[in-house]
N, C-alpha and C positions, 0 to 999 in steps of 0.2 A: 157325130159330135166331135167337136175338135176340142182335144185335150191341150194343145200347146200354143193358149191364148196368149199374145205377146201385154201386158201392161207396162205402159210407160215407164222408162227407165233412164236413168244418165247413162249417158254414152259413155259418158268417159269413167266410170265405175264398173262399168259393167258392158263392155261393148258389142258382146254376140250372144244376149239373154235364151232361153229355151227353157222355163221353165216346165218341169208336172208336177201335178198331182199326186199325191201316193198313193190315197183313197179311190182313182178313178185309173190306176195299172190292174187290169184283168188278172185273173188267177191264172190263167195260160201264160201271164208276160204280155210283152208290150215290145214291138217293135219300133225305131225310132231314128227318121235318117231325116239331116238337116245342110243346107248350104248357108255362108253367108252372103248376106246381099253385098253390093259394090258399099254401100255406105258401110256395114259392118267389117269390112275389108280395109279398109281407108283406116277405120276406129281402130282396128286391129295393128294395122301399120304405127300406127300414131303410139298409142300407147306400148309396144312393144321398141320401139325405137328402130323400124324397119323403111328402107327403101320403100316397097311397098308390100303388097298380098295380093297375088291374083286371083285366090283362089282358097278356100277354106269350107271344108266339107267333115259331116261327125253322124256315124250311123251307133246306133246301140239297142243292145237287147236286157230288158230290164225283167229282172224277177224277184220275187214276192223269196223271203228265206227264213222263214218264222221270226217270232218276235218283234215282228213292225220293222222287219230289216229288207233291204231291198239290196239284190247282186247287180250290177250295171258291169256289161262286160260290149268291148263295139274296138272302136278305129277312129282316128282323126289324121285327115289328110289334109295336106297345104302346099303350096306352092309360093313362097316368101323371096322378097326382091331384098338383096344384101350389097350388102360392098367388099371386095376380097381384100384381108389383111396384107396380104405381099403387095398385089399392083394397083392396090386402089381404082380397079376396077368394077362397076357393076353385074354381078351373077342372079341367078336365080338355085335355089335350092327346094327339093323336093322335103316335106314331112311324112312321115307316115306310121305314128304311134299305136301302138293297140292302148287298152283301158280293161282294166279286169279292177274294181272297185267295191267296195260296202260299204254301203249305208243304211244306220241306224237313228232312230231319234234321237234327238236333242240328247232329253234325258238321259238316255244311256249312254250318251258316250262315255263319261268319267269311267261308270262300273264296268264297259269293254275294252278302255283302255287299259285299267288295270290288268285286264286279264291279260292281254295282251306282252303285260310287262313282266306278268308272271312265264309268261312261255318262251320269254326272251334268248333264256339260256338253251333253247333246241335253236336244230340248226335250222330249220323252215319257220321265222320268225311269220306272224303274219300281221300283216297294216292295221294300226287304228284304222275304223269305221271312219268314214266322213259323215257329219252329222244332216238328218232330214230336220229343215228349217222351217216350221211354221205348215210343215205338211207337204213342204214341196221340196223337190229336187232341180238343180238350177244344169241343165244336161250342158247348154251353152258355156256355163262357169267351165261346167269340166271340162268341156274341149277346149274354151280358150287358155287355160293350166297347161293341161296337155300339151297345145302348140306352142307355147311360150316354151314351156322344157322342151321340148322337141326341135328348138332351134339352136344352130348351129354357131357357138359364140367365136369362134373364130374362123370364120369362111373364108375357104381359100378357093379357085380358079384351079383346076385339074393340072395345071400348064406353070403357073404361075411357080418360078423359083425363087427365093432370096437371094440373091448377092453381095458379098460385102464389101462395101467400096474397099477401092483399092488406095492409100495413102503411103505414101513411103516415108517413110521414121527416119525425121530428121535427128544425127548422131548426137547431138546436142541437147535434145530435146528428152529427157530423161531423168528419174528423181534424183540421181547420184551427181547430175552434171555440174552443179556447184559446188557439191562437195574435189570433185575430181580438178575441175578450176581452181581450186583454194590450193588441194595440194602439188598442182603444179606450178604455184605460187601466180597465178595469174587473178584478175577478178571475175567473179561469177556472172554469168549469164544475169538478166533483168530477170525477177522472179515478181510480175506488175501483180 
């Protein structure tokens, strides 16, 4: 039985889908490993604002935690094409996130976030629940989250230095300089 039937979806909303079931995660748990295809790669580029994606991969192991709450705990791995901020070169950078998450019904998430708010003041604060939508978990949503924070917003080239151009300061060229023209009784430099 294949639990992770793909329905129709915009791409561009939603570009690497994977939904389940809640109802149909075994009481053992549920193991759960996904690639994306070259077109979900392409989506993933596009709406991330990437060179490209060679590559996008999401395993997870899902468990049942009383109260209609389900542990999602896996990895999301990528291989994303960038451009380096010093040489404007093209690189590639490797992803590779873990996911330790909960999810709860809709309905409860107000009265677990609360809770959550009340425990704020220890030092192991722990996550709002992400909320189960309609009975399902969107496994794909969470990797593409995942890999979007797992990207590297200023990518740089291992090699790649800064250098600051080099200009030589002309002596003239300075806030003081018309004041120092005035008082040498001469007239000011053009200030256009």
């Amino acid at each position: 039985k294949d639990l992770m039937a793909h329905p129709a979806r915009s791409v561009a909303s939603d570009p690497w889908p994977w939904p389940v079931n809640v109802d149909q995660i075994p009481e053992a748990g549920l193991q759960v490993a996904f690639d994306a295809t070259k077109a979900q790669c392409a989506a993933l580029a596009a709406v991330a604002g990437l060179r490209g994606v060679a590559r996008a991969a999401a395993s997870f192991e899902l468990s049942h935690s009383g109260g209609g709450k389900v542990h999602v705990v896996g990895r999301v791995t990528a291989r994303v094409g960038q451009t380096c901020v010093v040489s404007l070169d093209p690189i590639e950078n490797d992803i590779d996130e873990p996911v330790d998450l909960m999810f709860a019904p809709e309905a409860d998430i107000p009265r677990l976030s609360t809770t959550v708010d009340d425990e704020a003041e220890s030092e192991d604060i722990p996550d709002s629940p992400e909320p189960i939508i309609n009975g399902v978990i969107d496994l794909g949503r969470v990797a593409t989250d995942v890999l979007f924070l797992g990207i590297d917003p200023y990518p740089r080239k291992p090699d790649a230095v800064f250098e600051q151009p080099m200009v030589a300061a002309d002596p003239e060229d300075h806030p003081f300089a018309a004041l120092k023209a005035l008082k040498e009784g001469g007239t000011p430099p053009d200030s256009d």
